[in-house]
Every structure is written in C-alpha cells, then in structure tokens.
PQR file of N, CA, C, O and H, with PARSE charges and radii, in Angstrom:
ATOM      1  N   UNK A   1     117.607 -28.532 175.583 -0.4000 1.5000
ATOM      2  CA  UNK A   1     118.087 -27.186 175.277 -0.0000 2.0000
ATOM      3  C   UNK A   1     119.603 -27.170 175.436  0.5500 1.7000
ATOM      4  O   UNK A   1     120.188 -27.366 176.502 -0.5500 1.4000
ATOM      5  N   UNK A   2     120.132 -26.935 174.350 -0.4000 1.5000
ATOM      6  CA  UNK A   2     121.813 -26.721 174.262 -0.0000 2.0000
ATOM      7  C   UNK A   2     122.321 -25.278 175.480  0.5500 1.7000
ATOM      8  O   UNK A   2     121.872 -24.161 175.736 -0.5500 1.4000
ATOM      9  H   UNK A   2     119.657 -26.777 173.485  0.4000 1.0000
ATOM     10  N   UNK A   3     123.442 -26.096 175.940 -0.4000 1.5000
ATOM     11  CA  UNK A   3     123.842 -25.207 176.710 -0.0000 2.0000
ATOM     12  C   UNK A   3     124.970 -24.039 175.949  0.5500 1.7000
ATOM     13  O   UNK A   3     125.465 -24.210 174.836 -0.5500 1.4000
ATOM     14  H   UNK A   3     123.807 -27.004 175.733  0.4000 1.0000
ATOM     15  N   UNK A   4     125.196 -22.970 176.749 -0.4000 1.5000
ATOM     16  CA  UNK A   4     125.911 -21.523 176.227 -0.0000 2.0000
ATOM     17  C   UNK A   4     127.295 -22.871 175.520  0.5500 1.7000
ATOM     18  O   UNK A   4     127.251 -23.540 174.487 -0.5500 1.4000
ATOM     19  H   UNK A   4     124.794 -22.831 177.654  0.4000 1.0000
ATOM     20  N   UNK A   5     128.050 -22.829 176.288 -0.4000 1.5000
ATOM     21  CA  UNK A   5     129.156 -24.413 175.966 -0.0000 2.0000
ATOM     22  C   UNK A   5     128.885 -25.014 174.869  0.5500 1.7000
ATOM     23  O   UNK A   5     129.655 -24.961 173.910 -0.5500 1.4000
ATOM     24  H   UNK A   5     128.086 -22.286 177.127  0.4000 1.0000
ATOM     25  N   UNK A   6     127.713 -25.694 174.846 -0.4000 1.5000
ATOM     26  CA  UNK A   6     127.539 -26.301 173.366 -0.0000 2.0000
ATOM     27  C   UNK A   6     127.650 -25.587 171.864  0.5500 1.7000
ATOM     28  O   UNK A   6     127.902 -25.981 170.726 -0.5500 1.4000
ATOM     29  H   UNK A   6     127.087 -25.737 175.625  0.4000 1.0000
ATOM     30  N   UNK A   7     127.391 -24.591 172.360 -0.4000 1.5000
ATOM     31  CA  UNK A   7     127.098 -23.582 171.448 -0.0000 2.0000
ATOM     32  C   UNK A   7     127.951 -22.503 170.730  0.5500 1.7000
ATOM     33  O   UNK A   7     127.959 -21.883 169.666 -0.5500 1.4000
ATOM     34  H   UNK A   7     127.186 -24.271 173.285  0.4000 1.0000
ATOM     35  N   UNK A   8     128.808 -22.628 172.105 -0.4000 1.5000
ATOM     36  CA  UNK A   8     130.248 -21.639 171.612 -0.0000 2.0000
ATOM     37  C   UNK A   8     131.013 -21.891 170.390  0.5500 1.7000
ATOM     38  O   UNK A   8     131.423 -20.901 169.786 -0.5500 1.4000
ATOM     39  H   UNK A   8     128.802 -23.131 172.969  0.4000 1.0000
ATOM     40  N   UNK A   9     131.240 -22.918 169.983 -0.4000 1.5000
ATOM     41  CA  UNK A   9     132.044 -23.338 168.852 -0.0000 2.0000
ATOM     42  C   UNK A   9     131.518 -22.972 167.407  0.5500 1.7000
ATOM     43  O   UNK A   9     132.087 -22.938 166.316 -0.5500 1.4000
ATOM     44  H   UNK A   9     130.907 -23.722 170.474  0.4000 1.0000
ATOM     45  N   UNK A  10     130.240 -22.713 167.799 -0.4000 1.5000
ATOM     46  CA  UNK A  10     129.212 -22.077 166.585 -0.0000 2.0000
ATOM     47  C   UNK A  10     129.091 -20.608 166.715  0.5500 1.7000
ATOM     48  O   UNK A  10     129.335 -19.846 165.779 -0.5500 1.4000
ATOM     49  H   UNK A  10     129.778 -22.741 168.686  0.4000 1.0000
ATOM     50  N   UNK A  11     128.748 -20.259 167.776 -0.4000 1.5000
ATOM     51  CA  UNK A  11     128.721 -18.631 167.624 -0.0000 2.0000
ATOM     52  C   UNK A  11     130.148 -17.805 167.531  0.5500 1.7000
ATOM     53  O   UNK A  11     130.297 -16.723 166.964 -0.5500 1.4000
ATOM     54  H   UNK A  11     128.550 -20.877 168.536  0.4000 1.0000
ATOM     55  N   UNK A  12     131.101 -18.520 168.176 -0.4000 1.5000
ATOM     56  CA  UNK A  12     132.205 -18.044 167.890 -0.0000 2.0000
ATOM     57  C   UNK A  12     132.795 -17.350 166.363  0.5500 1.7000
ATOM     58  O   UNK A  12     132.913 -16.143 166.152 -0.5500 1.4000
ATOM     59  H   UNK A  12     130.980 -19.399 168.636  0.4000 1.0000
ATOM     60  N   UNK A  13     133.073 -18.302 165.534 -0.4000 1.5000
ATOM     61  CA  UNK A  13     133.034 -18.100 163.984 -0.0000 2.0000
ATOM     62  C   UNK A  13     131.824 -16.945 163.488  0.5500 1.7000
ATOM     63  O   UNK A  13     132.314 -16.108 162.729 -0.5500 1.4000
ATOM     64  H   UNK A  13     132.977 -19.282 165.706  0.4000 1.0000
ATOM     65  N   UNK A  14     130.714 -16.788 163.699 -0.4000 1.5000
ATOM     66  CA  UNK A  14     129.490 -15.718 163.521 -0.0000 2.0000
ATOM     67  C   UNK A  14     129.809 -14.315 163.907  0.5500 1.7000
ATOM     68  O   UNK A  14     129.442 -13.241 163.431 -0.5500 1.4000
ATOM     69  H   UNK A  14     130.316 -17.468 164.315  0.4000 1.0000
ATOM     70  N   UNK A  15     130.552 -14.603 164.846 -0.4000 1.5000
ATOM     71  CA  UNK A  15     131.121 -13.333 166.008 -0.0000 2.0000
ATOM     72  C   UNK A  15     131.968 -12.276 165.015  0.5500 1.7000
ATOM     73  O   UNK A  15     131.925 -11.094 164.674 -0.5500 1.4000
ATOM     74  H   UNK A  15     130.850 -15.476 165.232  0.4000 1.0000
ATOM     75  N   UNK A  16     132.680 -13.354 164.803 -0.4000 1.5000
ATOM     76  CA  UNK A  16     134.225 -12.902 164.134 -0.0000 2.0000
ATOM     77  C   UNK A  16     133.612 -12.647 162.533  0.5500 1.7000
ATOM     78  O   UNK A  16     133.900 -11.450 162.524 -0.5500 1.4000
ATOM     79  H   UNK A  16     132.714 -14.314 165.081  0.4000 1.0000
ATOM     80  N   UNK A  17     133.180 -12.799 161.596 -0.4000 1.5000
ATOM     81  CA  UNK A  17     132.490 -12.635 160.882 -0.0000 2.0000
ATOM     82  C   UNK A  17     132.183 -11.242 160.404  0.5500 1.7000
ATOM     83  O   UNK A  17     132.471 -10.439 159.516 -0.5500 1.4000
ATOM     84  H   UNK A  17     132.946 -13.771 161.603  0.4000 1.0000
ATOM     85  N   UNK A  18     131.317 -11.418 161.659 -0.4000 1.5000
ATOM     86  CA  UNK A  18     130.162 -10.148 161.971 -0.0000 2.0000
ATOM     87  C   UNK A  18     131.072  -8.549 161.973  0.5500 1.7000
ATOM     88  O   UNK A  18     130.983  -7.533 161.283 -0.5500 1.4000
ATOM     89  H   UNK A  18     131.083 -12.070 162.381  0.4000 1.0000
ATOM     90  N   UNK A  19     132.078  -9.029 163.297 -0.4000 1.5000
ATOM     91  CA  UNK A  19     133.128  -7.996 163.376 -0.0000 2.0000
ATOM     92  C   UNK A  19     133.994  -7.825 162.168  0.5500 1.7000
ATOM     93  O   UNK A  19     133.730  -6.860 161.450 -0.5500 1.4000
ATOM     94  H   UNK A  19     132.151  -9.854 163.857  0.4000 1.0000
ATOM     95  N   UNK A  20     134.567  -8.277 161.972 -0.4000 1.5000
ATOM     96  CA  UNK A  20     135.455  -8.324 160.118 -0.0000 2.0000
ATOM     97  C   UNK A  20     134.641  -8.049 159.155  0.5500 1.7000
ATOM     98  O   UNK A  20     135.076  -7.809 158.028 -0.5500 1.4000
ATOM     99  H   UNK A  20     134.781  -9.061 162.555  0.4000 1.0000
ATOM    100  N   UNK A  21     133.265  -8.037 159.452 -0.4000 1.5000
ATOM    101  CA  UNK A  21     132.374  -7.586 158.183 -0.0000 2.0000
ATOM    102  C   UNK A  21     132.293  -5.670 158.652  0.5500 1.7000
ATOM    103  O   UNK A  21     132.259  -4.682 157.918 -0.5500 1.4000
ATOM    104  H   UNK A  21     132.912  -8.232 160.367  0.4000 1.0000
ATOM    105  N   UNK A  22     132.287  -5.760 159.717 -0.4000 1.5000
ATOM    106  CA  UNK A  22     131.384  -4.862 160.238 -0.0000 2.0000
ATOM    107  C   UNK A  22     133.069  -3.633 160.095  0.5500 1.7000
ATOM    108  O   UNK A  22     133.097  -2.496 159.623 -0.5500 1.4000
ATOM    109  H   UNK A  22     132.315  -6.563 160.313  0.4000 1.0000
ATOM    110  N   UNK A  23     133.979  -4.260 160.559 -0.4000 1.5000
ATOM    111  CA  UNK A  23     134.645  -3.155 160.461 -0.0000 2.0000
ATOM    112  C   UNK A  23     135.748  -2.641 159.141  0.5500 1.7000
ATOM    113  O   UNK A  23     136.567  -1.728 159.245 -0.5500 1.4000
ATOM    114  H   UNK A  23     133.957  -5.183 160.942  0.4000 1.0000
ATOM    115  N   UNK A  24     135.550  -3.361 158.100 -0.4000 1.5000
ATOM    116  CA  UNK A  24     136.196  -3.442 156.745 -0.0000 2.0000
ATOM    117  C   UNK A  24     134.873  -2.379 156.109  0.5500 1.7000
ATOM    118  O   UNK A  24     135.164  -1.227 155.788 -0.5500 1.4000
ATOM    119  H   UNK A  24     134.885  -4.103 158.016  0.4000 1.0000
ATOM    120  N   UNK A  25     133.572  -2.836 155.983 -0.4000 1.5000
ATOM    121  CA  UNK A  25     132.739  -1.686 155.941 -0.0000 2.0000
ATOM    122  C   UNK A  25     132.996  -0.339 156.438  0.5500 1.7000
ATOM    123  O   UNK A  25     133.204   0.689 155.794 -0.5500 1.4000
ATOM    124  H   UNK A  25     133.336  -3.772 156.244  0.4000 1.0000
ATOM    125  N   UNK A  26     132.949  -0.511 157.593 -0.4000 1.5000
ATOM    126  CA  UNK A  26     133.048   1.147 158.212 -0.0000 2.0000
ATOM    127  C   UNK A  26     134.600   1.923 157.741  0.5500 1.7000
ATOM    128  O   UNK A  26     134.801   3.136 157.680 -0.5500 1.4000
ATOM    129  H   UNK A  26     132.780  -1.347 158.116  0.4000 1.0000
ATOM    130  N   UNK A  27     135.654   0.733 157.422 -0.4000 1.5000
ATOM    131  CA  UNK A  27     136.589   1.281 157.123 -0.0000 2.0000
ATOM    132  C   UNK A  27     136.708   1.778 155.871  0.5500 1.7000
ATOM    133  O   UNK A  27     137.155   2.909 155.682 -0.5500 1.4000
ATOM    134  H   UNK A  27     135.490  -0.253 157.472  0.4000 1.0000
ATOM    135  N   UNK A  28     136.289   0.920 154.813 -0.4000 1.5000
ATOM    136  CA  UNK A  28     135.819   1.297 153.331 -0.0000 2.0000
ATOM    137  C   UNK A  28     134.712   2.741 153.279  0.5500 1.7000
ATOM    138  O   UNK A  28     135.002   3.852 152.836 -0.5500 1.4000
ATOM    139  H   UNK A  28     135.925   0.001 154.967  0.4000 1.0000
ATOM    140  N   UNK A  29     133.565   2.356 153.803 -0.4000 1.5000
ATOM    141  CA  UNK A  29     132.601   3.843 153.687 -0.0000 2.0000
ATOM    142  C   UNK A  29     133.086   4.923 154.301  0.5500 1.7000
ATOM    143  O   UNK A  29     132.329   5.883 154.159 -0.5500 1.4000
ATOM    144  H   UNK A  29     133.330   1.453 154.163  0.4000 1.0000
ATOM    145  N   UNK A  30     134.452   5.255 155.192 -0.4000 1.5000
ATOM    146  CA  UNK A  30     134.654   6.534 155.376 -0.0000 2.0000
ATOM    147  C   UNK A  30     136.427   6.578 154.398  0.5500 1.7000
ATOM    148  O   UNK A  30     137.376   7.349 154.542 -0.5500 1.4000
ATOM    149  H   UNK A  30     135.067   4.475 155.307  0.4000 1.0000
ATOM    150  N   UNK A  31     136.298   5.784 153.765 -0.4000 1.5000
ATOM    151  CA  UNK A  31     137.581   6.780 152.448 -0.0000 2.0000
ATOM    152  C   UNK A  31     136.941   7.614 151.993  0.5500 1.7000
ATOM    153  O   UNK A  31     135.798   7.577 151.537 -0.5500 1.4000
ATOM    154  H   UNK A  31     135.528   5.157 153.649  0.4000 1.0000
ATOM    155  N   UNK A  32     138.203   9.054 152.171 -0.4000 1.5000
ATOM    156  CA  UNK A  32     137.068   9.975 151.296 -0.0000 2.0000
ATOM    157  C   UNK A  32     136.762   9.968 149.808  0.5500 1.7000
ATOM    158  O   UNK A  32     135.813  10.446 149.188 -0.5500 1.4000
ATOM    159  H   UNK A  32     139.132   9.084 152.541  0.4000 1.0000
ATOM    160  N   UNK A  33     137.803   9.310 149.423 -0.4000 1.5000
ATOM    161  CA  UNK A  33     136.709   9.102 147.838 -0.0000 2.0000
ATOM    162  C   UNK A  33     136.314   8.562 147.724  0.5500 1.7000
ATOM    163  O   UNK A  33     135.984   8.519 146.539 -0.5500 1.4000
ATOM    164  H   UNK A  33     138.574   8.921 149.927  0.4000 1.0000
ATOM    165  N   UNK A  34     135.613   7.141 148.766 -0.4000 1.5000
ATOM    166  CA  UNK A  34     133.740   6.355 148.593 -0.0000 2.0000
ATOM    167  C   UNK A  34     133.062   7.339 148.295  0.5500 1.7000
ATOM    168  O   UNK A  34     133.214   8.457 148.788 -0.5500 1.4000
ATOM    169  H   UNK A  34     135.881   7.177 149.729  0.4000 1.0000
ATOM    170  N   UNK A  35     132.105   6.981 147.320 -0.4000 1.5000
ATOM    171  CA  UNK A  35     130.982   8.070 146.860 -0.0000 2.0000
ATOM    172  C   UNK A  35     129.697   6.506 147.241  0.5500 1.7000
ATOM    173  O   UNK A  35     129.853   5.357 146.830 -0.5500 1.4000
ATOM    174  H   UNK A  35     131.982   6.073 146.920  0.4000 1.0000
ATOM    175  N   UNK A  36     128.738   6.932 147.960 -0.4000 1.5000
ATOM    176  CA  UNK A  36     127.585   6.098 147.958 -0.0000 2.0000
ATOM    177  C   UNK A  36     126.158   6.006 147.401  0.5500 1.7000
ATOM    178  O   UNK A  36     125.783   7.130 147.067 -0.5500 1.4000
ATOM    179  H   UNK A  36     128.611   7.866 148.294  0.4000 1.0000
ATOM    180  N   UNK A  37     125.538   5.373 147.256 -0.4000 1.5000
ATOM    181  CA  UNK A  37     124.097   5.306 146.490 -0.0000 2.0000
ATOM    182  C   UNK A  37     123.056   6.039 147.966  0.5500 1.7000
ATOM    183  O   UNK A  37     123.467   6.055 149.126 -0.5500 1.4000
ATOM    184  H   UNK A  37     125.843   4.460 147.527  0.4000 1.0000
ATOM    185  N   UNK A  38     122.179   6.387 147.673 -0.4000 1.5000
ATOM    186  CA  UNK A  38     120.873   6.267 148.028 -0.0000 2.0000
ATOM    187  C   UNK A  38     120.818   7.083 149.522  0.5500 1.7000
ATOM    188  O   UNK A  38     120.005   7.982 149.737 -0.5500 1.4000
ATOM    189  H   UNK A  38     121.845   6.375 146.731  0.4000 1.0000
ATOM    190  N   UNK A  39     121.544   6.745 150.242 -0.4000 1.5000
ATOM    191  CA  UNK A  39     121.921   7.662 151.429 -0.0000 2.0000
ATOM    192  C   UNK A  39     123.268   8.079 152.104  0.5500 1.7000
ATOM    193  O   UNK A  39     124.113   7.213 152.328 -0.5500 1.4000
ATOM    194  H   UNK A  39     122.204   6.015 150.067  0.4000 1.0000
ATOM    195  N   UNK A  40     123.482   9.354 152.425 -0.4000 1.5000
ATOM    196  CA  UNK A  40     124.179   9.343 152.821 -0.0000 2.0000
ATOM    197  C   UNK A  40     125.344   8.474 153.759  0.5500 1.7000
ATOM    198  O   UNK A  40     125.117   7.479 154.447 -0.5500 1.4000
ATOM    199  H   UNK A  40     122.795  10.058 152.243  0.4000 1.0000
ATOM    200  N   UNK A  41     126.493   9.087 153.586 -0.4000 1.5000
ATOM    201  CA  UNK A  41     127.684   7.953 154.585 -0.0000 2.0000
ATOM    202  C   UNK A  41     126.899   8.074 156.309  0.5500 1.7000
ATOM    203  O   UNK A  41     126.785   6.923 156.733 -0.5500 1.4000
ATOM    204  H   UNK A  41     126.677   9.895 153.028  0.4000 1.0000
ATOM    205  N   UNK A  42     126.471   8.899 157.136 -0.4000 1.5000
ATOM    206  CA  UNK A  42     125.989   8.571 158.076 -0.0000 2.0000
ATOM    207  C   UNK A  42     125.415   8.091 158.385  0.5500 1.7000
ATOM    208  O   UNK A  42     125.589   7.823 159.574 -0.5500 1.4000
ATOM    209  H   UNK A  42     126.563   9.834 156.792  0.4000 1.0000
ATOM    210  N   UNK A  43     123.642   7.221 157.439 -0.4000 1.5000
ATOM    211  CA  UNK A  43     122.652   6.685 157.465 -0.0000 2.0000
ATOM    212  C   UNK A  43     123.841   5.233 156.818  0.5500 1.7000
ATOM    213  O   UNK A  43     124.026   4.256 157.543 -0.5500 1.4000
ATOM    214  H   UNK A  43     123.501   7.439 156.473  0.4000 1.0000
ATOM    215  N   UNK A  44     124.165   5.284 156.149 -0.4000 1.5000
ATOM    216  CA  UNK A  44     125.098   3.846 155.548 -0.0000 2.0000
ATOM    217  C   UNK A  44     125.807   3.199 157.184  0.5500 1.7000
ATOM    218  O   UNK A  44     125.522   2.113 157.689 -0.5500 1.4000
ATOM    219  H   UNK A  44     124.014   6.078 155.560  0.4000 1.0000
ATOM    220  N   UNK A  45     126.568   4.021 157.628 -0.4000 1.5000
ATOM    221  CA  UNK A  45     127.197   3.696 159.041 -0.0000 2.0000
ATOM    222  C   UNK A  45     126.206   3.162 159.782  0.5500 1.7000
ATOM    223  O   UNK A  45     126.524   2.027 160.136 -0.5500 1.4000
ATOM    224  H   UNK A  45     126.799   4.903 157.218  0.4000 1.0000
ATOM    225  N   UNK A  46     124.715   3.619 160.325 -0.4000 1.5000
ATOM    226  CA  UNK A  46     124.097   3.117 161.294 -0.0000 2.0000
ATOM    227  C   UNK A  46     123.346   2.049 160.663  0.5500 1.7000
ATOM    228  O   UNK A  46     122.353   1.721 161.311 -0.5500 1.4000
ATOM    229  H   UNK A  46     124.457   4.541 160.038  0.4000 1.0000
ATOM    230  N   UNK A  47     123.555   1.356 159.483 -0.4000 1.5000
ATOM    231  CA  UNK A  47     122.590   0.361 158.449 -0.0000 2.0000
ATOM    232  C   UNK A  47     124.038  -0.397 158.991  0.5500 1.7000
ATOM    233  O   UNK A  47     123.801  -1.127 159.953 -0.5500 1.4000
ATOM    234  H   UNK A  47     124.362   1.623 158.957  0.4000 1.0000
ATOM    235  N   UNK A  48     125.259  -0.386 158.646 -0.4000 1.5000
ATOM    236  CA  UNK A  48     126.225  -1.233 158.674 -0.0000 2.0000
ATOM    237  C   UNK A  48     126.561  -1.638 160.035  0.5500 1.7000
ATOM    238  O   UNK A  48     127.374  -2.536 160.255 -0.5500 1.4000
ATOM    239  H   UNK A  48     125.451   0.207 157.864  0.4000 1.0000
ATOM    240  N   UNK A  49     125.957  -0.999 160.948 -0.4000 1.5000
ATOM    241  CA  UNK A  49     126.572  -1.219 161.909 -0.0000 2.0000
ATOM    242  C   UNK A  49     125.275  -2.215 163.214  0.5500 1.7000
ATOM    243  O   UNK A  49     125.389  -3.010 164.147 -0.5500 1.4000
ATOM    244  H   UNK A  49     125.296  -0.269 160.770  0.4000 1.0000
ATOM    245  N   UNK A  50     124.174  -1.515 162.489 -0.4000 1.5000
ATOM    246  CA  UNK A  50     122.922  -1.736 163.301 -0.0000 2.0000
ATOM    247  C   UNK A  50     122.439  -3.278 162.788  0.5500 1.7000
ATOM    248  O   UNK A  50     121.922  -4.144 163.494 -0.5500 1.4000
ATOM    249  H   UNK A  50     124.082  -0.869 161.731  0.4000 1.0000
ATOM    250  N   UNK A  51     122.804  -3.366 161.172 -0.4000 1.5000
ATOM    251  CA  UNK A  51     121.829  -4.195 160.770 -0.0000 2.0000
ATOM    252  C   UNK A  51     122.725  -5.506 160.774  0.5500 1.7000
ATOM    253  O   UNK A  51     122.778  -6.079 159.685 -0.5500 1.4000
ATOM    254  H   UNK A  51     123.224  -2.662 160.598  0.4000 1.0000
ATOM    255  N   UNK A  52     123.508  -6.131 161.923 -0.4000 1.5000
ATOM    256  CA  UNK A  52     124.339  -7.130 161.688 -0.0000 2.0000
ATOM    257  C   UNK A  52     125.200  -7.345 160.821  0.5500 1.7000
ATOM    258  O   UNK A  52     125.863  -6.433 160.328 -0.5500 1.4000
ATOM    259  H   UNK A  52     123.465  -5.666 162.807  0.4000 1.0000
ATOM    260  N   UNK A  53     125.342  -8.715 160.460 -0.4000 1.5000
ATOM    261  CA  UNK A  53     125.714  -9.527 159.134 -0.0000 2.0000
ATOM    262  C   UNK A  53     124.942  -8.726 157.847  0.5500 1.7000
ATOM    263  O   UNK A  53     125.542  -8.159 156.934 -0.5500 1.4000
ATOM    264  H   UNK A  53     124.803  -9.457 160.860  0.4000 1.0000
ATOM    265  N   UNK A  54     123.905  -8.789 157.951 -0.4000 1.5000
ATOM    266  CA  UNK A  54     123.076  -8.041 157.009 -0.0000 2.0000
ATOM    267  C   UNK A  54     123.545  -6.752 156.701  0.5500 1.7000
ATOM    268  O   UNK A  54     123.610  -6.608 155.480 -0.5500 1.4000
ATOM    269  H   UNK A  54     123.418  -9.249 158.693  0.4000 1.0000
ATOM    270  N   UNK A  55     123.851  -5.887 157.253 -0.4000 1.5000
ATOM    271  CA  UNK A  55     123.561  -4.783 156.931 -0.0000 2.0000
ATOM    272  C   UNK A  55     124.816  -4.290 156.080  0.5500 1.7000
ATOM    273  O   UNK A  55     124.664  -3.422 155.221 -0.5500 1.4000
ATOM    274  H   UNK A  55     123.798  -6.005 158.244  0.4000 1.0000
ATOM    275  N   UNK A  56     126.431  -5.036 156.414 -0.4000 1.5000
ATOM    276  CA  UNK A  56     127.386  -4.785 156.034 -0.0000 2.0000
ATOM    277  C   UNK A  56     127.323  -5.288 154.304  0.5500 1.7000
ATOM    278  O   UNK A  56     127.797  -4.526 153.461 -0.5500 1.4000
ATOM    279  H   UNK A  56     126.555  -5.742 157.112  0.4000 1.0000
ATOM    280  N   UNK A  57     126.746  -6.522 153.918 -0.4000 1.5000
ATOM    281  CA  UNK A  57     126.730  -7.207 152.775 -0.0000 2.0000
ATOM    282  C   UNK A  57     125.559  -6.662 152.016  0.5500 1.7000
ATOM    283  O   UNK A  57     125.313  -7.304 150.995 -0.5500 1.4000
ATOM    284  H   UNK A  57     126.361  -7.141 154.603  0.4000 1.0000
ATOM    285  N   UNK A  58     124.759  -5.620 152.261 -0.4000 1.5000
ATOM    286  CA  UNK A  58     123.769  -5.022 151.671 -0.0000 2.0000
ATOM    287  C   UNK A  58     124.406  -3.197 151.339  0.5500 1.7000
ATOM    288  O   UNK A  58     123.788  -2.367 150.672 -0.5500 1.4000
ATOM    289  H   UNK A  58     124.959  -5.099 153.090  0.4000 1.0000
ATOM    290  N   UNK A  59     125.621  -2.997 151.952 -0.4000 1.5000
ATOM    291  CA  UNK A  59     126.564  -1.800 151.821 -0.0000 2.0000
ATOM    292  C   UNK A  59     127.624  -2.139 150.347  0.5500 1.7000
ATOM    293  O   UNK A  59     127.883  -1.411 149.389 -0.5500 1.4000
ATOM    294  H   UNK A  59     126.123  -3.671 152.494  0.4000 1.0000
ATOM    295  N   UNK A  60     128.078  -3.597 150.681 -0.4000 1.5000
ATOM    296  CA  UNK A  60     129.065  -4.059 150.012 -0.0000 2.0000
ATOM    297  C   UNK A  60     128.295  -3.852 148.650  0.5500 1.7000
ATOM    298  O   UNK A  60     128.520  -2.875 147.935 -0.5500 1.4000
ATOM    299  H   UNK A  60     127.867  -4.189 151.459  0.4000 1.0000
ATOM    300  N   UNK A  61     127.210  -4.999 148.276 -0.4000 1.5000
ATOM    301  CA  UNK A  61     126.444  -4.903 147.258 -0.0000 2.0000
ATOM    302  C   UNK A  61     125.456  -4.132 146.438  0.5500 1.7000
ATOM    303  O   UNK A  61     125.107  -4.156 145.257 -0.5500 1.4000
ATOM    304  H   UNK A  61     127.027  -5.792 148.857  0.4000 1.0000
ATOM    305  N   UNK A  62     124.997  -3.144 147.950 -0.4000 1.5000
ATOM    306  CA  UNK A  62     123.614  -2.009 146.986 -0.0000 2.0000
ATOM    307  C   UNK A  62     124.624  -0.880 146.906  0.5500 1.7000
ATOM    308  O   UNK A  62     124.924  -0.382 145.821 -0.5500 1.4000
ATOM    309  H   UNK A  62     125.280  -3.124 148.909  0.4000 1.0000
ATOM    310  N   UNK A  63     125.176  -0.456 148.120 -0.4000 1.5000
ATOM    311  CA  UNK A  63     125.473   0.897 148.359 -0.0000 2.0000
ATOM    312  C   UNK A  63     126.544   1.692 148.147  0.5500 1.7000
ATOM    313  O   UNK A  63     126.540   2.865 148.518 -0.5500 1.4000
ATOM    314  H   UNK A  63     124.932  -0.861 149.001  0.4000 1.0000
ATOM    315  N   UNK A  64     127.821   0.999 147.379 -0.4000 1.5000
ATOM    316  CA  UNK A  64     128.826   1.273 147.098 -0.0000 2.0000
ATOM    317  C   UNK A  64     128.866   1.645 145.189  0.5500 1.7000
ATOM    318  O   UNK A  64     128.534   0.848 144.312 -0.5500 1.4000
ATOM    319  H   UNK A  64     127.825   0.045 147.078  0.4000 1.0000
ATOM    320  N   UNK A  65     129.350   3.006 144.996 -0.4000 1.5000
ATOM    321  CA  UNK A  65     129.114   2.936 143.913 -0.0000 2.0000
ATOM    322  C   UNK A  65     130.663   3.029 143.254  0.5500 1.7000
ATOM    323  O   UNK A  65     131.476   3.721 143.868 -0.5500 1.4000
ATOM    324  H   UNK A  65     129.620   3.653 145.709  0.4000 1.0000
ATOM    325  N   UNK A  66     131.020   2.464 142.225 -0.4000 1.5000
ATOM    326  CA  UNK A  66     132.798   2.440 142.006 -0.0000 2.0000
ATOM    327  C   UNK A  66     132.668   4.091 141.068  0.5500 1.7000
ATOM    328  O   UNK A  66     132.046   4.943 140.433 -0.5500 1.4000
ATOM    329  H   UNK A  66     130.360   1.902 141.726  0.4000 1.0000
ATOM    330  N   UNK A  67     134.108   3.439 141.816 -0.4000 1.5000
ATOM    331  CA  UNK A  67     134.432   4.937 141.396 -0.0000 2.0000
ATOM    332  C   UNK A  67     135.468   5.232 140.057  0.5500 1.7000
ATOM    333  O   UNK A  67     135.728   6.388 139.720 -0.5500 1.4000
ATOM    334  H   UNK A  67     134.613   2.747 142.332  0.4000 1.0000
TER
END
C-alpha cells in the first residue's frame, strides 16, 4: 500500500486542476450575461462545485448556452 508521500506528486496536479476548474466555472456562471440550460445558476453552482472534476466539465459542455 502506497504511502500519503508516494502519492503526493500525483494528487497534487488533480488538486490544482480541480480548483482551476472549479473556480473559472463559478467565475464564468455568475457573469450576468451567462444565460444557462436546464437549471438554474444556483442548482449549476452546487453541480459545479459538488460534483468535482466532473461537475465543472459537464457546466462547460451541457450547461452553458452562448450567447
């Protein structure tokens, strides 16, 4: 079993990722002229924020509609 140490050099990069995904989203879905698909900007925020990696790249791609 890999120790926390072994491991850091990998989760590190995931981390940072995650955060730069997570907060370019939240920064994009509250311009006020984002207009979004399917649910509202408050239900979009707790999908982007709740659903990891996932949830930000499923905002980027389903939920953003151009404007």
């Amino acid at each position: 079993m890999p120790t926390l140490g072994e491991l850091l050099p990998f989760l590190i990069p995931i981390v940072i990722i995650q955060l730069v995904l997570l907060v370019v989203a939240l920064l994009d879905l509250f311009k006020e002229e984002r207009r979004v698909r399917w649910f509202g900007k408050p239900v979009w925020a707790l999908i982007i924020f709740f659903v990891n990696i996932v949830g930000p790249l499923v905002y980027f791609f389903l939920g953003r509609e151009d404007v």
